[in-house]
LOMAR-7256 format. One record per residue (C-alpha): residue in one letter; x, z, y. Coordinates in nm, 4 decimals. Each point is the difference from the previous one (the first is absolute). Example, Ala and Ser with C-alpha at 12.3 -4.5 7.8 and 13.67 -1.06 7.14 Angstrom:
['a', [1.2300, 0.7800, -0.4500]]
['s', [0.1370, -0.0660, 0.3440]]
//
This chain:
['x', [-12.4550, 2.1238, 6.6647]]
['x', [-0.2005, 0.3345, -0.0507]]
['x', [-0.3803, -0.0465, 0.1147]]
['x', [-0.2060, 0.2123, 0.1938]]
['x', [-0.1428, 0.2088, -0.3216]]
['x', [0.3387, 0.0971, -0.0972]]
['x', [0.1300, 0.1300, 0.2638]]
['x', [-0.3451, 0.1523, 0.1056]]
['x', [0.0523, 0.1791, -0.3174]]
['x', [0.3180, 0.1098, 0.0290]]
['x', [-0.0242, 0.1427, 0.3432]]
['x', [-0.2826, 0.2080, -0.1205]]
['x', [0.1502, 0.1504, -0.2859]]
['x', [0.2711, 0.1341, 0.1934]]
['x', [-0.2160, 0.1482, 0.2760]]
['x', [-0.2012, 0.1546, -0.2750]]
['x', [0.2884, 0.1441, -0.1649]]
['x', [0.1298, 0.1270, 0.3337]]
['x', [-0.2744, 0.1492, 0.0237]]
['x', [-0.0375, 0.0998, -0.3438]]
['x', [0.3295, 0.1996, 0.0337]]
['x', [-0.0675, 0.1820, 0.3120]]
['x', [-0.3285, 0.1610, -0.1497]]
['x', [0.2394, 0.1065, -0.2836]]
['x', [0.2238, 0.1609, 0.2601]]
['x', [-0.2443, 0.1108, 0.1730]]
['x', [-0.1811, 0.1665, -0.3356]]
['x', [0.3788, 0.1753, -0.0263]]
['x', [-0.0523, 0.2028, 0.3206]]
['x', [-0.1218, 0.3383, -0.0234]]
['x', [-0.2772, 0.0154, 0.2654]]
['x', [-0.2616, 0.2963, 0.0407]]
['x', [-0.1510, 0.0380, -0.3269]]
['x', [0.2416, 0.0577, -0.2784]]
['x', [0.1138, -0.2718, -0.2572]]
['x', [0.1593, 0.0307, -0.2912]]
['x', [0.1398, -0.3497, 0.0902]]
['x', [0.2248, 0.1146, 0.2414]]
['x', [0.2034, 0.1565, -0.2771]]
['x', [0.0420, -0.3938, -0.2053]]
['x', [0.3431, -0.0687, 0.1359]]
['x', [0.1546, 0.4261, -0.0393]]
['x', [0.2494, -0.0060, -0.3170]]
['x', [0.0742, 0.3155, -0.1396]]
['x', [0.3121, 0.1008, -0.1630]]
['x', [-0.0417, 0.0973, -0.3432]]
['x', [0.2485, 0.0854, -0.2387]]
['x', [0.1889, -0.3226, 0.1010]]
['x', [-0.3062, -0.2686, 0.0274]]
['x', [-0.2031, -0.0758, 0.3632]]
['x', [-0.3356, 0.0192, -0.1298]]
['x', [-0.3115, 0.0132, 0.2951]]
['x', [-0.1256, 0.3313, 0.0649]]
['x', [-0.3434, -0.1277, -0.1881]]
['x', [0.2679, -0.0179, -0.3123]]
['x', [0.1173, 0.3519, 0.0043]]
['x', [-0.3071, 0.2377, 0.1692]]
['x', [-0.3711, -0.0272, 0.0146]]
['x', [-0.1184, -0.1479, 0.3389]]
['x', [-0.3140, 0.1131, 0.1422]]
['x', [-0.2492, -0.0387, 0.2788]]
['x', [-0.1356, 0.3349, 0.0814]]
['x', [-0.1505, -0.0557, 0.3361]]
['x', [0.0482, -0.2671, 0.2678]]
['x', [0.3038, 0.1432, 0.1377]]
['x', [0.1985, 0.1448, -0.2899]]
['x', [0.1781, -0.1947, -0.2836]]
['x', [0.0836, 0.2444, -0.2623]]
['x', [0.2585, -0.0780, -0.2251]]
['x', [0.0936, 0.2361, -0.3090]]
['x', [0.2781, -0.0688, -0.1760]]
['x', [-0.0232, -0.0204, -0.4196]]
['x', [0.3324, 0.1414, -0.0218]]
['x', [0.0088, 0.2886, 0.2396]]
['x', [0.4091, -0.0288, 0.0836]]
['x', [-0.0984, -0.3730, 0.1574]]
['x', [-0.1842, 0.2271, 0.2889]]
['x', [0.3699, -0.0341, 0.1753]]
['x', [0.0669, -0.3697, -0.0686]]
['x', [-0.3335, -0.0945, 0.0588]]
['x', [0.0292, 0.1538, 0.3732]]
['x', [0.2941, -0.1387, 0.0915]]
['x', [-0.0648, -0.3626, -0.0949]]
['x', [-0.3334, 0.0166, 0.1991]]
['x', [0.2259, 0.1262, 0.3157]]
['x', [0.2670, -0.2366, -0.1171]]
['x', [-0.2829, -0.2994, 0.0138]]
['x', [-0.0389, 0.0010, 0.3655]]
['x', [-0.3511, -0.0036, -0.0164]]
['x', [-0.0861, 0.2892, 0.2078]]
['x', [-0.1259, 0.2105, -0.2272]]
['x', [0.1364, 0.3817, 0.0515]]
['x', [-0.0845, 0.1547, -0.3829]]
['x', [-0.0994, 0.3722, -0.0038]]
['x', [0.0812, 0.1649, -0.2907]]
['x', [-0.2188, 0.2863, -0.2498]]
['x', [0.0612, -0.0742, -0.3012]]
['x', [-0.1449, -0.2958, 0.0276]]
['x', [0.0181, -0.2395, 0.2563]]
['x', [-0.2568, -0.0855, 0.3002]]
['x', [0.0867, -0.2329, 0.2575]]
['x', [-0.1676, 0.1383, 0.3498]]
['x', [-0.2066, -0.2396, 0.2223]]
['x', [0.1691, -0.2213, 0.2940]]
['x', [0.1342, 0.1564, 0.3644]]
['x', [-0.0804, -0.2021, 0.2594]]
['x', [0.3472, -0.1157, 0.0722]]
['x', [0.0038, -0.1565, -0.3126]]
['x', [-0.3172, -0.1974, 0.0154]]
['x', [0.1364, -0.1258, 0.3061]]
['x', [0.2952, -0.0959, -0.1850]]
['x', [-0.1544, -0.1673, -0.2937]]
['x', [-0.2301, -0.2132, 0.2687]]
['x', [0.3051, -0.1454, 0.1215]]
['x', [0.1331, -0.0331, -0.3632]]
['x', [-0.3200, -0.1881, -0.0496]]
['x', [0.0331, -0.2294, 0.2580]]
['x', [0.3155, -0.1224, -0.0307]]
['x', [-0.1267, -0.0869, -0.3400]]
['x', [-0.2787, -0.1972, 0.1765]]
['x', [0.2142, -0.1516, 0.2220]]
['x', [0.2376, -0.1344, -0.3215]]
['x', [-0.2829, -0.1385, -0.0812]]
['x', [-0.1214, -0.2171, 0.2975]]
['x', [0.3244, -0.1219, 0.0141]]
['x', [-0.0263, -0.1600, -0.3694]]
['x', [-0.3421, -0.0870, 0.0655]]
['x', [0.1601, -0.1668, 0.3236]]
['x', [0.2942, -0.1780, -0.2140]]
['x', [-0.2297, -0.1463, -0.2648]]
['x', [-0.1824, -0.1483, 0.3185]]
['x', [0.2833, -0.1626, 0.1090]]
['x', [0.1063, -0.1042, -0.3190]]
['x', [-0.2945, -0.1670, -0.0588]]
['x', [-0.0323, -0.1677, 0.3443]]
['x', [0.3492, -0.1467, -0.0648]]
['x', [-0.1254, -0.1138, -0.3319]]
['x', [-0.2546, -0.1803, 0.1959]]
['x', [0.2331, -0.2323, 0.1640]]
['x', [0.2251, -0.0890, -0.2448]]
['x', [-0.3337, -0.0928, -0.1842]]
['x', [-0.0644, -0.1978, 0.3031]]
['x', [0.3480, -0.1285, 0.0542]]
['x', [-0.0426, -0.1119, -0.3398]]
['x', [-0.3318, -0.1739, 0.0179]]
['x', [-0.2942, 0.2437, 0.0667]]
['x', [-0.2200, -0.1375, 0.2606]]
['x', [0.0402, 0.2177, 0.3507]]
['x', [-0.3479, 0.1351, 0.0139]]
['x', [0.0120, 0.1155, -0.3439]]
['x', [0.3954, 0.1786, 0.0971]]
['x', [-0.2234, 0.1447, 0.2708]]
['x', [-0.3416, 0.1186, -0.1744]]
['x', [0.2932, 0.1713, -0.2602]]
['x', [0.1655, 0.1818, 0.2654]]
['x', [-0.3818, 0.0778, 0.1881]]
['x', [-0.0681, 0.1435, -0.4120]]
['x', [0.3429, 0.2179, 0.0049]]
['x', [-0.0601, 0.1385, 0.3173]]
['x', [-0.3373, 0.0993, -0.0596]]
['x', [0.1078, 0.1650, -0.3388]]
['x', [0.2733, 0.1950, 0.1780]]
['x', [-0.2940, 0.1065, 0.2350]]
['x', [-0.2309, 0.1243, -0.2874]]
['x', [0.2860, 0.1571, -0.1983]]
['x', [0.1059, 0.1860, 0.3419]]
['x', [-0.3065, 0.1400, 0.0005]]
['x', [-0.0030, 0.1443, -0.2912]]
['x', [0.3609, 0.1724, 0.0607]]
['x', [-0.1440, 0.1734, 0.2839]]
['x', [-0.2920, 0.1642, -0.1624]]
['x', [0.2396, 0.0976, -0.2932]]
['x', [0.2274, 0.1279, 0.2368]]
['x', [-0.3219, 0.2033, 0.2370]]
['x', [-0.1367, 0.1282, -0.3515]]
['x', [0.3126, 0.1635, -0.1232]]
['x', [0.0802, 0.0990, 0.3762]]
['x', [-0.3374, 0.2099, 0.0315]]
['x', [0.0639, 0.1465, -0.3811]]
['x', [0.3102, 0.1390, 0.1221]]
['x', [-0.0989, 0.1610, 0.3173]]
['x', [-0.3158, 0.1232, -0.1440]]
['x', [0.1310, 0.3583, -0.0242]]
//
């Protein structure tokens, strides 16, 4: 029979890394001021081997709206634009000799907001699902001995974690959301 500590603990952990993974995703998106972070997942191809762009070109920071990427090898200027428009990450790549990536439109943001929030919503729904899991943990503990009240107080704990953990979705979720349509 699992007691109330163990399964206490266990519900936790995977709220926290359902919530962990959503700031990760979340870090991923490109919002208003420029990241070099949004680049972590482009592979380039070079000479045969998919290294990340931060493998085959310098990647810079100039301002708060420009990533600036230049290219140790100046033939990878090609390769290096078309995996970033390959990526899907809705970056358009202008192209001088060295590369700048230009700031957001405004279609876009809106775009990434809704990427965003179906990212939330993935979320919620594990946070919801270790909730359940645990409240059905909570009466086979009971079926198999655990006084009611304490079955009860368990499922009074799990709800009030979801409730905590919920909240802190939502400001994740309204932080990133006012980064990205700050213009």
């Amino acid at each position: 029979m699992a007691d109330t500590k163990t399964i206490m603990t266990d519900v936790e952990g995977r709220m926290q890394r359902a919530i962990d993974h959503l700031e990760e995703e979340l870090n991923n998106v490109r919002a208003g001021k420029a990241s070099p972070n949004v680049l972590n997942g482009v592979m380039v191809d070079y000479y045969g081997s998919m290294p990340p762009v931060s493998g085959v070109a310098s990647v810079t920071v100039p301002d708060a709206k420009t990533i600036l990427i230049q290219p140790w090898d100046k033939k990878m200027i090609k390769p290096i634009e078309k995996a970033i428009i390959d990526s899907n990450i809705g970056l358009t790549p202008s192209n001088n000799g060295e590369q700048i990536i230009p700031p957001l439109t405004e279609e876009r943001r809106k775009l990434l907001v809704k990427q965003i929030r179906q990212e939330a919503e993935t979320a919620r729904v594990s946070l919801r699902n270790a909730r359940r899991d645990a409240v059905e943990a909570f009466k086979k503990a009971q079926k198999e001995g655990m006084p009611e009240d304490e079955s009860k107080d368990g499922e009074t704990q799990v709800q009030k974690l979801l409730e905590k953990f919920s909240k802190t979705l939502d400001a994740a979720l309204d932080r990133k959301e006012r980064e990205i349509m700050t213009v």
